[in-house]
N, C-alpha and C positions, 0 to 999 in steps of 0.2 A: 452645545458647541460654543466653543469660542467665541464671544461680538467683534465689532470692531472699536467698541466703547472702552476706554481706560479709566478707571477711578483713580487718580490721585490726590493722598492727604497731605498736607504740609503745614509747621507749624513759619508763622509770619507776624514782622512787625509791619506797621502805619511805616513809610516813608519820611523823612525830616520835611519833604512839601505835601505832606498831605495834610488836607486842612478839618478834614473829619475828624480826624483820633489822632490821640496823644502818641509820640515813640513806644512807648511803655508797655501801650495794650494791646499786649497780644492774642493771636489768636490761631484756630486751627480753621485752615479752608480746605474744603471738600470740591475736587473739582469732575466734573464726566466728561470727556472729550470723547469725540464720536471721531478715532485717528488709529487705526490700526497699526500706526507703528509708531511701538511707545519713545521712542527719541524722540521723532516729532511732536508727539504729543506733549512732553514735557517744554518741548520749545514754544508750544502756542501757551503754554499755561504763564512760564517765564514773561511772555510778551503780555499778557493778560493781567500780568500784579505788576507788572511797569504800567500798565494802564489805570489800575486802578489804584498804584501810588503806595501798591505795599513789597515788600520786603521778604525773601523767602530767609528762615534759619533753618530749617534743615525738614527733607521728607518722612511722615508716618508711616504711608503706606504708597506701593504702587502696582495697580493689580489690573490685567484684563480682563474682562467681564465676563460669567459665559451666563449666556440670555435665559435660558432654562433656568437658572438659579436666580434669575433678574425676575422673571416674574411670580417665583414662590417668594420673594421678599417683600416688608412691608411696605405701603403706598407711597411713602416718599420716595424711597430706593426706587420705584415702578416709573414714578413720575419724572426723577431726575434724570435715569436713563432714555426714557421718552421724549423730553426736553435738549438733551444730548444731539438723538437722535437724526432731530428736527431742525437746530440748531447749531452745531458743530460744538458748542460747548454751555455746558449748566456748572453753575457753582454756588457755594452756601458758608457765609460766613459763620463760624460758632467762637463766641470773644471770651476770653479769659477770664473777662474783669466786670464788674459791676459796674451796670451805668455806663457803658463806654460814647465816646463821642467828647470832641472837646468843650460843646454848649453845653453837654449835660453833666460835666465831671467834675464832683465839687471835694473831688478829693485835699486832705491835708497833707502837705510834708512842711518838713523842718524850715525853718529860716536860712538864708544866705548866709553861711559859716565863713566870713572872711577875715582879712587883717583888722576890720574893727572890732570885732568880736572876738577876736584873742587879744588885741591890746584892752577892752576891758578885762580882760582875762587875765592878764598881768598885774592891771594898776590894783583888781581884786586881791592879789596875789604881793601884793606891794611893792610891785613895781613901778617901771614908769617911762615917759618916752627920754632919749638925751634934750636936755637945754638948746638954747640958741650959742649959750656961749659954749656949751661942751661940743657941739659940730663944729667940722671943721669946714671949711669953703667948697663952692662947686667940683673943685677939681679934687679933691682928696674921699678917700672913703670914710663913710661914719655906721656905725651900728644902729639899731631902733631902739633898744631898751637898756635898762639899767635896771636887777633887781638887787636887792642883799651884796654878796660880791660879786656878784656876775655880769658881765657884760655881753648881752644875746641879740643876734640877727635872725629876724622872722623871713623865713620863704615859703611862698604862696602856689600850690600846683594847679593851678586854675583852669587849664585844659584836657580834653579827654584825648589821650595821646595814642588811643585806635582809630580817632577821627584822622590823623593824619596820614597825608597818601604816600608817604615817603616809608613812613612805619608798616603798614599795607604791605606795599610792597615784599618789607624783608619781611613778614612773618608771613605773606603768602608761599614766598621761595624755601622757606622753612619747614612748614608744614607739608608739603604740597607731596613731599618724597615717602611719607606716611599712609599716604588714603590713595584710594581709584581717584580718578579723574572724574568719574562718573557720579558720584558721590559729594554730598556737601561737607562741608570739615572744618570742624568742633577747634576753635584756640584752646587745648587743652595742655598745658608744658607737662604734666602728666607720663607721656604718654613719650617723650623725649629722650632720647641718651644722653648721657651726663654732659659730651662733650655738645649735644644744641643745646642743652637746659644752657648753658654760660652765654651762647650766643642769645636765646631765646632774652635773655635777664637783661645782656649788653640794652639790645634790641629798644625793647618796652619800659628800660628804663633810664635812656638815654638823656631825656628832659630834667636830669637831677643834676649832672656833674658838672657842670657848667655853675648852677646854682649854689652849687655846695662850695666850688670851690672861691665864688666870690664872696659867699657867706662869713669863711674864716678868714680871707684879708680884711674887709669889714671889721670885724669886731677886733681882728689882734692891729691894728689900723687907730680903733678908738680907743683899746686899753692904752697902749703906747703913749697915744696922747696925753688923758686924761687921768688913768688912772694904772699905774704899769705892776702894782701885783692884783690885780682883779684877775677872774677864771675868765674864761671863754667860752659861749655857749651857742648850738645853734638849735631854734625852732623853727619844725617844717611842720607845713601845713598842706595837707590832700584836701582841697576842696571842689577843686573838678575830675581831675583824672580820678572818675568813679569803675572803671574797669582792672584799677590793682589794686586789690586789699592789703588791708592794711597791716597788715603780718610783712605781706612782702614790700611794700613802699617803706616800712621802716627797717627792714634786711638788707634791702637795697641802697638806703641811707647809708648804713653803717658800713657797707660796700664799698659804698665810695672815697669815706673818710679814709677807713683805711686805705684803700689802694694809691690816693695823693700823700698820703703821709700826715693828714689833717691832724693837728693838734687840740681835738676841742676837748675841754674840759667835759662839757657836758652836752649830749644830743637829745631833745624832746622831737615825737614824734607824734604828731594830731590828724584824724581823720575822722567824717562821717558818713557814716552809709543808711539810704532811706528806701524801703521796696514800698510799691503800695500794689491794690488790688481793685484802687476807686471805692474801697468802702476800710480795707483795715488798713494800718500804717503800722512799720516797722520801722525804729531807727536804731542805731547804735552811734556812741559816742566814743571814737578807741582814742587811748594815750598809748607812752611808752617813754621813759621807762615804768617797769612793773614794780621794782626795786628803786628805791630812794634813798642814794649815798648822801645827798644834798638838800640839806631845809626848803631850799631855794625850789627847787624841783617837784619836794613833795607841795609845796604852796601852789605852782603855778599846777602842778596836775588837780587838786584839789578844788583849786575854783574854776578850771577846766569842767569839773563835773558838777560842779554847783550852779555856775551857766547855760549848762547842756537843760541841767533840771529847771532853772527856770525860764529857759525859753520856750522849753514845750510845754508848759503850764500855759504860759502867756499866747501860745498858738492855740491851745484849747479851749482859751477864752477868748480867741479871735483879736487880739492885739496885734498880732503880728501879720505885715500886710508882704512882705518883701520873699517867696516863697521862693527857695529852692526847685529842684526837679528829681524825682525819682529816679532811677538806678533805671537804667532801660538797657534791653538787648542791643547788639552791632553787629552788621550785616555788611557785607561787603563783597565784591566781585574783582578777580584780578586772574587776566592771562584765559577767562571764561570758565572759571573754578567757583564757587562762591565759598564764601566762608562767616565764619558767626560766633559770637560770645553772647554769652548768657549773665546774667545778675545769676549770683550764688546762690539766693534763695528763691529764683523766682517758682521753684514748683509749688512753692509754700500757699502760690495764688492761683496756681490750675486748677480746674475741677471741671 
């Protein structure tokens, strides 16, 4: 017959305050509530990874127990049920990742990908920063670099822009008309009609337009000045908002140029993405463009990839002390729905 014990599985991240494990490592927990009725039981489990500071991304299984079958299974299953029983609730961490725990994780990722490390990337490149006397004073715009004929403003995406709660918000009200309420639900734009895939894009990539369009006063600001038939360029740089790839942050670029009427001669688009699993590392290094109409362009993609390669050399030989963060799940609750994104490759580390 039926118990009154629920098994439910779920796959979870560490909490941003939990001081045990990193965001990153996840894991699958196995829980036995001795609660005959499975809403409540999912509610003490809820309460129970607020307690212990982790993070539900979505359920494996959820199954009432029938006791007969509880005790022809093997000794753990016997025991956990048992414990349950006694107890009101047993649970069992199983972690994705090797080594987990943050004293014990000596995992590697990439260095801090920032504006210093694409202005080497330039001066590689033969570029270089404007002069004191080519800026112009407090109150006027000036650009950051000068290569061959180009004149280019760097911008930096340096926050992860599902951490924000305003962003929450609209893609909870977005998704939400998609899935049971009952149900946790996947950020997948997938899965979208054409007319929310536009809102979905608006949404998630709202942190650009604002940037882009200060970008091309900028630079057509300092050609004017300085130098008035030089091209116009802008380089963007993903270095935090690691939840849009880089396909679509550079789609999305070019989204917005166009729809302001932006005249830039030429748009470069840079991003890194690092998975780890606490034992292997994955990075990729993306540029854009693919196609190189301009010397200038193929130069600075080039030693784009020449400093990608030397810096992980130089991480491999423990040089490099200033560590980036891997690519970790997001979790989030809104309206009492939860919701969650995933790293694109994280299967690549389950086992």
């Amino acid at each position: 017959m039926l118990s009154s014990v629920q098994r439910i599985i779920l796959k979870a991240k560490p909490s941003k305050n939990n001081f045990e494990y990193n965001e990153w490592e996840t894991a699958s927990i196995i829980f036995f509530i001795d609660e005959p009725n499975k809403s409540l039981a999912l509610d003490i489990v809820k309460n129970k990874l607020t307690e212990m500071k982790w993070e539900i991304l979505y359920y494996e299984r959820k199954d009432t127990l029938i006791e007969e079958r509880v005790q022809e299974a093997e000794k753990i299953i016997k025991d956990a049920f048992a414990d349950a029983k006694l107890n009101k609730i047993h649970y069992e961490i199983i972690h994705d990742n090797f080594g987990p725990g943050k004293k014990k994780s000596k995992y590697l990722c990439p260095p801090r990908i920032n504006e210093e490390f694409v202005e080497k990337v330039l001066i590689d490149a033969g570029g270089r920063r404007l002069t004191e006397n080519e800026k112009a004073n407090s109150k006027e715009l000036n650009a950051d670099f000068i290569i061959g004929e180009f004149v280019f403003e760097l911008k930096d995406l340096m926050e992860e822009g599902l951490d924000k709660k305003e962003r929450r918000e609209k893609l909870s009200n977005l998704f939400s008309k998609y899935y049971s309420v009952s149900e946790t639900i996947f950020i997948d734009p997938s899965i979208l009609t054409a007319e929310d895939q536009k809102v979905y894009s608006s949404t998630i990539s709202s942190p650009l337009e604002k940037k882009i369009e200060k970008a091309y006063k900028q630079v057509v600001a300092t050609r004017n000045r300085i130098s008035p038939n030089s091209k116009v360029g802008l380089i963007y740089l993903n270095s935090g908002y690691l939840s849009l790839p880089h396909e679509y942050f550079t789609s999305e670029v070019k989204r917005y140029v166009t729809k302001n009427n932006l005249l830039f001669d030429e748009i470069i688009t840079l991003s890194i993405s690092a998975q780890t699993n606490g034992f292997d590392l994955y990075v990729e290094f993306f540029s854009d463009p693919k196609e190189h109409f301009f010397t200038e362009t193929k130069e600075i993609i080039e030693a784009w990839n020449k400093n990608a390669e030397d810096i992980m050399t130089k991480l491999v030989r423990g040089e490099v002390k200033d560590l980036s963060n891997p690519q970790k799940p997001i979790s989030f609750s809104n309206s009492g729905i939860d919701f969650y994104w995933l790293p694109y490759a994280i299967e690549r580390f389950t086992f």
